[in-house]
N, C-alpha and C positions, 0 to 999 in steps of 0.2 A: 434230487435238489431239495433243500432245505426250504419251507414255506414256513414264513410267520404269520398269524394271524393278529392283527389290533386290532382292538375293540374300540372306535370312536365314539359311541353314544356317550351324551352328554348326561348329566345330573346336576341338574340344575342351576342358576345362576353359570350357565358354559364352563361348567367345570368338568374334566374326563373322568370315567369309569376308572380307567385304568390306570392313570397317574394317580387319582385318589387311591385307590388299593397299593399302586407303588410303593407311597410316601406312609403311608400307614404300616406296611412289612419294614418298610427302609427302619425309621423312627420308629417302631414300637414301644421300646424301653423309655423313651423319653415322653411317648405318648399313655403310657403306661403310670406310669410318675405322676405327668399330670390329672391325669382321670384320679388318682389317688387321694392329690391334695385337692380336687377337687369334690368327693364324696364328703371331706372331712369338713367343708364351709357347708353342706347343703341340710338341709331340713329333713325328717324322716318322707316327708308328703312329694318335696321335691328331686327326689333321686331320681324319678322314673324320667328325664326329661334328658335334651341333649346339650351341647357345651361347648360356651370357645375356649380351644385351650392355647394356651402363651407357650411358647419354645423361644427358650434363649435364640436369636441367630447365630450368635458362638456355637452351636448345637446343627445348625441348617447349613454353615457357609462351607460353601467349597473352595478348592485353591483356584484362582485366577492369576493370569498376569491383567498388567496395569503399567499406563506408564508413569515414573515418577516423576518427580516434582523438577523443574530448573532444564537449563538446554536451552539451544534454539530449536525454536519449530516454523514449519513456512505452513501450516494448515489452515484450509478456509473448508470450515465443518460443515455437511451438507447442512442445509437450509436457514443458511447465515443470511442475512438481509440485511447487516447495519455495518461490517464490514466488509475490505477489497486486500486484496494482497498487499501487502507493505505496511496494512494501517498495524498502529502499537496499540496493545491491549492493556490496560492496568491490570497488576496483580490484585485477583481478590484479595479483602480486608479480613484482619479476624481469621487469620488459619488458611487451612487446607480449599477453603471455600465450599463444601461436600454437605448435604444437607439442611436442614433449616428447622426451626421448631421454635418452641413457648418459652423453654425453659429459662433458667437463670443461667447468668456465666459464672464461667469459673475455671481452675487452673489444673483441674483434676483429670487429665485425659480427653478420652472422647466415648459415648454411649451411642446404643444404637436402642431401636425400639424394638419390643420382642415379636415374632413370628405369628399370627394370631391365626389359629384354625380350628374351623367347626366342626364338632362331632354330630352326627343327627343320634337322635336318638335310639337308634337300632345299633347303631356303631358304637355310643358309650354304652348301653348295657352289654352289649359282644365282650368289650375290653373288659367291663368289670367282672363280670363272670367265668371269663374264660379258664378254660381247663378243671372246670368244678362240675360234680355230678355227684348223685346221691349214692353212698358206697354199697356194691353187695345186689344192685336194681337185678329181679328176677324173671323172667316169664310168666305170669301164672298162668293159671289153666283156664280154659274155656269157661267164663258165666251164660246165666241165663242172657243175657243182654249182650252179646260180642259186639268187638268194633267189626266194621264189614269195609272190606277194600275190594276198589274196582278192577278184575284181573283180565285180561285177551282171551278169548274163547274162539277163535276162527272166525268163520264167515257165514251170514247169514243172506237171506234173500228177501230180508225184509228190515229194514232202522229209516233212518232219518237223514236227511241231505246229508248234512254236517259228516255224519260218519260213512258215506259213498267209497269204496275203494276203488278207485277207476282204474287201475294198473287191471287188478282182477276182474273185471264187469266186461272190459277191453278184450281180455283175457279168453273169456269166456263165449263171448260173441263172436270172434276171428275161429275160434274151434267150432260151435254152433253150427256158423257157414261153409266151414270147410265140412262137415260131416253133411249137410242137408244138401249142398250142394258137388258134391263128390262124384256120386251116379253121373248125374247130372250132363259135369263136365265132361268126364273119361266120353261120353257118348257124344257129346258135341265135337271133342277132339277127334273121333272118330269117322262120324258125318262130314269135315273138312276134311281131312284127309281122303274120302273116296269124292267130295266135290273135285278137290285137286287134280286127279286122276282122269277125271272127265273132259272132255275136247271145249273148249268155248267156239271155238268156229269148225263151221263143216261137221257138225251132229247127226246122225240120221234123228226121226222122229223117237225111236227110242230113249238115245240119250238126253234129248231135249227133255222129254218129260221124266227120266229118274231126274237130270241136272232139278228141275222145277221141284220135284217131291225133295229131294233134298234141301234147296233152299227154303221150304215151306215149315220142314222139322229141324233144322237150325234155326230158324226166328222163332220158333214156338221154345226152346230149348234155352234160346237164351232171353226169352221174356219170361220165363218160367226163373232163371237164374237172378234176372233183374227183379225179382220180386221177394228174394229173400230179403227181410229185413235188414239194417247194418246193426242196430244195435237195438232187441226186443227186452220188454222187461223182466223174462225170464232169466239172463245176463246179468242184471245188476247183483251185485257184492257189495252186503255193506260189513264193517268192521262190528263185527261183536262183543259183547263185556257182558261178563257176569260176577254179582257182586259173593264174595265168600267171604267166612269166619276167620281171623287171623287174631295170634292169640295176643294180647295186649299187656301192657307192664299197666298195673292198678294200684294206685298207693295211696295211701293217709298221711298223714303227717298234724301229730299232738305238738302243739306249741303252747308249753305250761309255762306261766309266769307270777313270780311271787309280787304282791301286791299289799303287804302286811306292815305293820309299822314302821320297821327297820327299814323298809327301802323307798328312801327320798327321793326327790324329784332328778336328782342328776342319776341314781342308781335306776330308776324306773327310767331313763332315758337311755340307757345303755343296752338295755335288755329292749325296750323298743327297735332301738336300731338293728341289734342281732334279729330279731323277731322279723322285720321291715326285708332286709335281707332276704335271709330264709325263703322267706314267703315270694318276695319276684325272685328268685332264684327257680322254685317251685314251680310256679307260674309259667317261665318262662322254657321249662326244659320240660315240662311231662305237661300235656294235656286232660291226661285219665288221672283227676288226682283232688284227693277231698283233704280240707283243710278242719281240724278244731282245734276251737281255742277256749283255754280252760285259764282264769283265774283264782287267785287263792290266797285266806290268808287263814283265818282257823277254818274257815268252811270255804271247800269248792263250786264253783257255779260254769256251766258250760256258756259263752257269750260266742256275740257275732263278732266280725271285727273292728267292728267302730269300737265298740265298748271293751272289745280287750285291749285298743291303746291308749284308749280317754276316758275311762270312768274313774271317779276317784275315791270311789269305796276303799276303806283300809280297816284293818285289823290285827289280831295275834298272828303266829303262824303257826302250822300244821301240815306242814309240805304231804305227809302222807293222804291228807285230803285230796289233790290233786294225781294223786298214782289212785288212790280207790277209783274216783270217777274214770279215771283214764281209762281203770279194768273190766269197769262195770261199761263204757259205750261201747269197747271191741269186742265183749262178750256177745254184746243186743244187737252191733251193729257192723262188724267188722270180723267177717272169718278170717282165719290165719292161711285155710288154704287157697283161697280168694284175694287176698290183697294182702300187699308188700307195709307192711308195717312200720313207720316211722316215728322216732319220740323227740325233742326238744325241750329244756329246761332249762330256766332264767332265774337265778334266785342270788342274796348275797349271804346264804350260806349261815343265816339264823334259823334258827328252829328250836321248838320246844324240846329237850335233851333227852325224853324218853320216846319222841316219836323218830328221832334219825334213824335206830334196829329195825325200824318197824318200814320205814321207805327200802332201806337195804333190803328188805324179807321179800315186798312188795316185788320191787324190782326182779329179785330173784326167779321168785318163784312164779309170778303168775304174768309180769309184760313183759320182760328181754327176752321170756321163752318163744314168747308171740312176734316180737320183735328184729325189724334186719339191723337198725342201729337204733340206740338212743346216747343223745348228743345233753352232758350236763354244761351250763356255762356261770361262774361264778361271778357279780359282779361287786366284789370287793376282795380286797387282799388278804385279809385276816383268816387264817384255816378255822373254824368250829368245826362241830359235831360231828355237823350233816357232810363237809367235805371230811373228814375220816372214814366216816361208813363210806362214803362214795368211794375212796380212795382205792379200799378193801377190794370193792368189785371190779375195778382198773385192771387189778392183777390176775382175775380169773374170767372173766366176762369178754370175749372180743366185739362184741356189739354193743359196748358200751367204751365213752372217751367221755373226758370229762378236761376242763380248760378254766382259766381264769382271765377276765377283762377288769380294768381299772380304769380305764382311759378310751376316748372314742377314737383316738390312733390307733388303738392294738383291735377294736373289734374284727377290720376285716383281713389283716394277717391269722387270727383264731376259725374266725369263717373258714376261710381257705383249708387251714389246715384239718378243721373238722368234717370240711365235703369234699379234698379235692381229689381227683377222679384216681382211681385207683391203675396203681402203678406210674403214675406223675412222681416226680420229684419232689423229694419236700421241702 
């Protein structure tokens, strides 16, 4: 026989678990869309939050019947108080009579109001992210410092309430008894059986007194037996755990951003957003994961992150400034056979014409080698220099991709395409 299980707990304001998740599978795509145009209205500060989103009811309604308009009808609707059968009703005024609202009249149809539902915030970042991961994530081997997880170890004869296994304590005790009291029994079984045997009336003095010695080493037998404990603390079982090394995915993640003349407030807003991204993406899918941020425009400086979205230091550029430091901190600070290597790059693709050979060399030779991906992102249309060299490496490089944004609609179709989890659709 088929068993279904439902899940009635509630989530808040009496809303179900399980119809919530329904309506969420059901509506995806539509809910998907609006989480979309909803990143596109919000601030870089206010992404991380939850959302009501609107649905057409065009999009919600399902087929019903209904009955139409005109006929006779003889119904008195339950909980009518102001009429009786026979009374006549006037036709509502103004239409169909169906709803009511603020608005203006007019001769254009009929509207309905949209569907409005809450995202919490753990549900809109789920949709935004979904099916993206960093490409290539590896094992690494054992550091000095491992994560430690809690694993089963069997049973012990010593923990704490909480962890009691009483099935086995239980267990334990009913075998205890039966071993301590085994002898025991077979011998009392044995003493009844020759009681049995013995006359209750008409004894001579003999039987009389074995009958007595017998009863005397039965009660001794079975107070002996009454005295095993039922459950001694040599019995208890408690559940065991011991914490072991288990090897951990360990990652960086370089977030370089051009800060240099040529990129205005809307271009440095772009490259924020990507940046903003990345990083609760980051956040939100690896726990073991160190973040730097490096600005640049002829000179590089490693900042925190307040100061790599709001400071407004500006200058020439020198993109290869920000690959030197890049090579010089995983040198000092970041082994290759230790941690999983990430690179990110924000620029609109100016630079000084003889340092672009020299980022391509960079690149080359001493970070992609180190490197599981580095992600370049352009945020202007115009190809120079620096996207030529780049270009170059595209074709022989596979941990390197490189993309163009113009517009704060295309950033996170590029995101996607730049992190989404391998072997996904594109």
């Amino acid at each position: 026989m088929l068993q279904q299980i439902i899940d009635r707990r509630l989530a808040g304001k009496n809303k179900s678990i399980g119809n919530r998740e329904r309506f969420l599978r059901r509506y995806q795509g539509q809910v998907r869309d609006a989480v979309r145009r909803a990143v596109d209205k919000r601030g870089i500060r206010e992404i991380e939050q939850g959302e009501d989103i609107h649905l057409p009811k065009r999009d919600i309604n399902e087929p019903a019947f209904g009955h139409g308009t005109g006929g006779a009808r003889e119904i008195v609707h339950p909980g009518n108080r102001e009429y009786v059968r026979g009374d006549h009703i006037e036709r509502p005024q103004g239409g169909s009579g169906r709803g009511s609202g603020q608005g203006q009249a007019g001769d254009a149809g009929e509207g309905e109001d949209d569907f409005v539902f809450h995202l919490t915030k753990e549900e809109f970042m789920q949709i935004f992210f979904d099916d993206l991961a960093l490409p290539r994530m590896i094992r690494s081997q054992l550091v000095e410092t491992p994560e430690m997880k809690s694993q089963r170890a069997g049973y012990s004869n010593s923990g704490t309430p909480s962890n009691l296994s009483v099935i086995r304590s239980m267990r334990g005790a009913i075998g205890r008894r039966v071993a301590i009291g085994s002898g025991s029994r077979a011998e009392l079984a044995e003493l009844l059986a020759r009681l049995a045997e013995l006359p209750e009336v008409g004894a001579d003095a003999a039987e009389t007194l074995a009958r007595e010695t017998l009863l005397l080493r039965i009660t001794a037998l079975r107070t002996r037996l009454d005295r095993i404990p039922y459950l001694d603390p040599i019995d208890l079982r408690f559940r065991n755990r011991v914490r072991l090394p288990v090897p951990t995915a360990k990652a960086v993640m370089f977030c370089l951003m051009d800060v240099s003349g040529s990129m205005d407030e809307a271009r440095k807003d772009l490259s924020k957003r990507f940046f903003i991204l990345l990083y609760l993406f980051l956040t939100r899918h690896y726990e073991k994961i160190d973040l730097v941020f490096i600005r640049h425009h002829t000179q590089a400086q490693e900042v925190d992150e307040e100061n790599f979205f709001r400071a407004r230091e500006t200058g020439g550029t020198v993109v290869s400034s920000a690959l030197v430091l890049m090579d010089e901190i995983i040198k000092e600070r970041y082994s290759a056979s230790d941690w999983n290597i990430y690179g990110a790059q924000a620029s609109d693709g100016d630079n000084w014409h003889h340092d672009s050979g020299r980022c391509r060399e960079l690149l080359t030779d001493s970070i992609l080698p180190r490197c599981r991906y580095f992600a370049y992102v352009q945020v202007a249309e115009e190809e120079q220099n620096l996207w030529e060299e780049y270009a170059r490496l595209q074709t022989t490089e596979r941990a390197f991709a490189m993309r163009k944004v113009t517009e704060a609609g295309q950033i996170y179709p590029v995101f996607r395409d730049l992190f989404k989890s391998e072997g996904a659709a594109a």
